[in-house]
N, C-alpha and C positions, 0 to 999 in steps of 0.2 A: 631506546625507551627508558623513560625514567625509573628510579625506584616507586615512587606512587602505582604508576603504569602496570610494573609488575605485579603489584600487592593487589590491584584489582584484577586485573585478570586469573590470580592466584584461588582469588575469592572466590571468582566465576566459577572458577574451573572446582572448586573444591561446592560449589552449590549442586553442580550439574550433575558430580558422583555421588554426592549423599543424595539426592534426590533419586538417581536409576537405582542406587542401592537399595535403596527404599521400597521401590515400585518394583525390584524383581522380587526382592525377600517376601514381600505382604501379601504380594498377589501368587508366591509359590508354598505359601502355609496354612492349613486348614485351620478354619476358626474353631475354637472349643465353643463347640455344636453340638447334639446330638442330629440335628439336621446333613446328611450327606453333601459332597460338594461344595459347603459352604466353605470360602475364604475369607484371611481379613480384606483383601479388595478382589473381587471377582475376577479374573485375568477375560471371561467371558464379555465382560463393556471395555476394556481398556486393553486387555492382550497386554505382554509382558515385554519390555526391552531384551531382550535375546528372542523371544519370535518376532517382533517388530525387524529388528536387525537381518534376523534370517528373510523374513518376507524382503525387505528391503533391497539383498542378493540377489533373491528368485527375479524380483521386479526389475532388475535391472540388468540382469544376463539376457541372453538372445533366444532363452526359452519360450520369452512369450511374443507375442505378436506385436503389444503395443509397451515399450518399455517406459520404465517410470523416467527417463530422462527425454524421451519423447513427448511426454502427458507434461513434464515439469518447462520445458522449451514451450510447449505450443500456450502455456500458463503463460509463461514469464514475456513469450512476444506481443501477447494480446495486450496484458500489463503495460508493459511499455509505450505501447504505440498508443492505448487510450489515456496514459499518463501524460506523454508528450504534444501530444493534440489538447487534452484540459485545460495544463498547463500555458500554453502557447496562446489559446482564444481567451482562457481566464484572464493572465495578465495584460494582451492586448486590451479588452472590455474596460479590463479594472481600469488602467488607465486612461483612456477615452472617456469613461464618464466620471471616473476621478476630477478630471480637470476642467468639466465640462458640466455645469450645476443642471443647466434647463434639459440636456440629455438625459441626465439621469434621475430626474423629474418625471419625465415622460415614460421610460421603459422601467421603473421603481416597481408599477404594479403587477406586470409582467412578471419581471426576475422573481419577486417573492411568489406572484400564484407557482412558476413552473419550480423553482425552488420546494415550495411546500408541500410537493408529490411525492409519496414515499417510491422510493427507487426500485422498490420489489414490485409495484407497480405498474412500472414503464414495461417490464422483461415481456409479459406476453406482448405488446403493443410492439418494442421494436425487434420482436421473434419473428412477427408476425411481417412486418416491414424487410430485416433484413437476413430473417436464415436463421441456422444455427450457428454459423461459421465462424471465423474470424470476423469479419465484420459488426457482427450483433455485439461479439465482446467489447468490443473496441470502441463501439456506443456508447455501450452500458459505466462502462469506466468514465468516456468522457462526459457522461451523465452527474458524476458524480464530483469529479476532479473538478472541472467545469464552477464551479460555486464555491469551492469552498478558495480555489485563488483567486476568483474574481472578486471575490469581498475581501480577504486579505490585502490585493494589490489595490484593492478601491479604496478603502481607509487608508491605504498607505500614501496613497496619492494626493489624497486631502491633508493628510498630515506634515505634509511636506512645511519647514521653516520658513514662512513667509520673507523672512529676511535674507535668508539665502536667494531667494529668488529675486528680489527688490535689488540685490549686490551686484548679481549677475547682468538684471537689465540695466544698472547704473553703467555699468563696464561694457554696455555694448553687444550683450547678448540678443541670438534671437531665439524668437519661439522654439523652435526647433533644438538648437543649441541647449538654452534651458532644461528642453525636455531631457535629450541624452543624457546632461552632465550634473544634473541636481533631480530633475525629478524619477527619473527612473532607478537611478543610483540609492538613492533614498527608499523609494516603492522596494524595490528587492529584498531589504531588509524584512518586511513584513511577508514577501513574498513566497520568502525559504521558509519564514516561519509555519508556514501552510503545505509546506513540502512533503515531509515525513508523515504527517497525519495522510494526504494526498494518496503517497505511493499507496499505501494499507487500505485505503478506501475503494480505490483503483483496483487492489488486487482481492479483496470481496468483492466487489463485482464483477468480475470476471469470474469468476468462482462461483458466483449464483448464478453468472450464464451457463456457464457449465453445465451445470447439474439442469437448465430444462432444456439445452441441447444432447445430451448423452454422449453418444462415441464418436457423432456427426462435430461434435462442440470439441470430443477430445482434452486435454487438459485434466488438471488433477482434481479437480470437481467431478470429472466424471471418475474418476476411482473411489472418490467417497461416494457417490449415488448405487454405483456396482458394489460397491463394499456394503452398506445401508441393507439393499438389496440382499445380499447372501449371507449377511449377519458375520461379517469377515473384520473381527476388532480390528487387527494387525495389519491389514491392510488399507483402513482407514486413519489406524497410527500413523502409517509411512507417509500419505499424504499430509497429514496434519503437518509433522515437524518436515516434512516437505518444504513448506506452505510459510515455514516457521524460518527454517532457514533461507528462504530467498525474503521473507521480507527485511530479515537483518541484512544480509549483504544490500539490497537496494539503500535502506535507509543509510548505512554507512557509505555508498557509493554519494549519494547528497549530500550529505554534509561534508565529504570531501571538497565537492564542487563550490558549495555553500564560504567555505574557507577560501576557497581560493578566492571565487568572483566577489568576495565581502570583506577579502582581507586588509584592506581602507581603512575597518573599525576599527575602534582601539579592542575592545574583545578576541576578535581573531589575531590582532598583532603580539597577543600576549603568548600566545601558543607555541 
């Protein structure tokens, strides 16, 4: 790692302690009240980093029945799988009506009405279709992933440098060929751009499956709905920065990818 490298993570690292420092100190000192129990932040809505910490133990030893890295896996599988499925029919579409004017003429009005459905919306419709299960989640996600690569990789498709393409059939290319070697190469750019916002979107909704499946749904929506429920801060902290640290590892697992499969540009060859 370089010296830059260090000096931010140095930052990070020096944001994250004044920050817990902060939230254990405020929420452990009585405010100058005559009012009893009052804090400068109530530990009662937000519970404190050292009970957070401790729940987090308990959640995760084999005291309880369903452990927080059970609830955090059956998260992180739905995630995935309605990520990779979006993903996969998004950019396929993008590019078929990308390249394809009178297709995407035709199915325009479509895309925008079922686009234009708020997504909290669909959940009792496909509750009601597919369960609480894994499946429903894995919907719900592709619900959402679904659109936002589809139009990234569809603009991207259109955007493609007309002269690249004019080069290529000068040289003898075919359709096909073209496609591989200019236009998809090109579309991916836009493609990853929609990646990172993707995975977060992905894993909200599974997260709102969650919580109208319950324990049947599993996952760590249902610890905040059971936490909600018992009025249990610290237990809906754990999920929160749960929740917080799996989407930073996904998104950095992307843009690893993202560098490699793109390292062609000059942007990534600077790295």
């Amino acid at each position: 790692m370089t010296r830059d490298h260090w000096e931010v993570l140095c930052w990070r690292l020096a944001i994250l302690v004044a920050v817990l420092g902060a939230w254990e100190y405020l929420t452990g000192i009585k405010a100058i009240s005559k009012t009893p129990g009052l804090y400068w932040i109530d530990p009662f809505f937000i519970s404190r980093p050292s009970a957070i910490a401790r729940r987090f133990l308990y959640l995760a030893s084999a005291e309880v029945r369903l452990t927080i890295w059970a609830m955090a896996l059956s998260t992180v599988q739905s995630t995935v799988w309605g990520f990779l499925v979006g993903i996969s029919t998004g950019f396929v579409a993008g590019l078929v009506l990308g390249r394809n004017d009178r297709l995407a003429r035709i199915f325009e009005p479509y895309i925008i009405a079922f686009n234009s459905l708020p997504r909290i919306a669909l959940v009792p419709l496909i509750t009601m279709i597919f369960g609480f299960g894994l499946l429903a989640k894995i919907v719900l996600a592709w619900t959402i992933v679904f659109f936002i690569v589809f139009f990234n990789t569809f603009q991207g498709a259109r955007s493609v440098d007309a002269d690249l393409i004019h080069s290529a059939r000068f040289l003898g290319a075919s359709e096909g060929q073209i496609m591989r070697t200019v236009v998809i190469p090109s579309a991916l750019a836009w493609t990853f751009a929609s990646l990172t916002p993707s995975i977060s979107f992905a894993l909200i909704g599974v997260v709102v499956g969650e919580f109208i499946g319950g324990e049947s749904g599993g996952g760590l929506g249902y610890l905040i709905i059971q936490s909600l429920g018992t009025l249990n801060a610290a237990d809906m902290m754990v999920a929160l920065l749960v929740l917080g640290v799996i989407g930073i590892v996904m998104a950095l697992g992307i843009k690893q990818v993202e560098s490699r499969l793109l390292r062609w540009r000059p942007e990534y060859q600077k790295r």
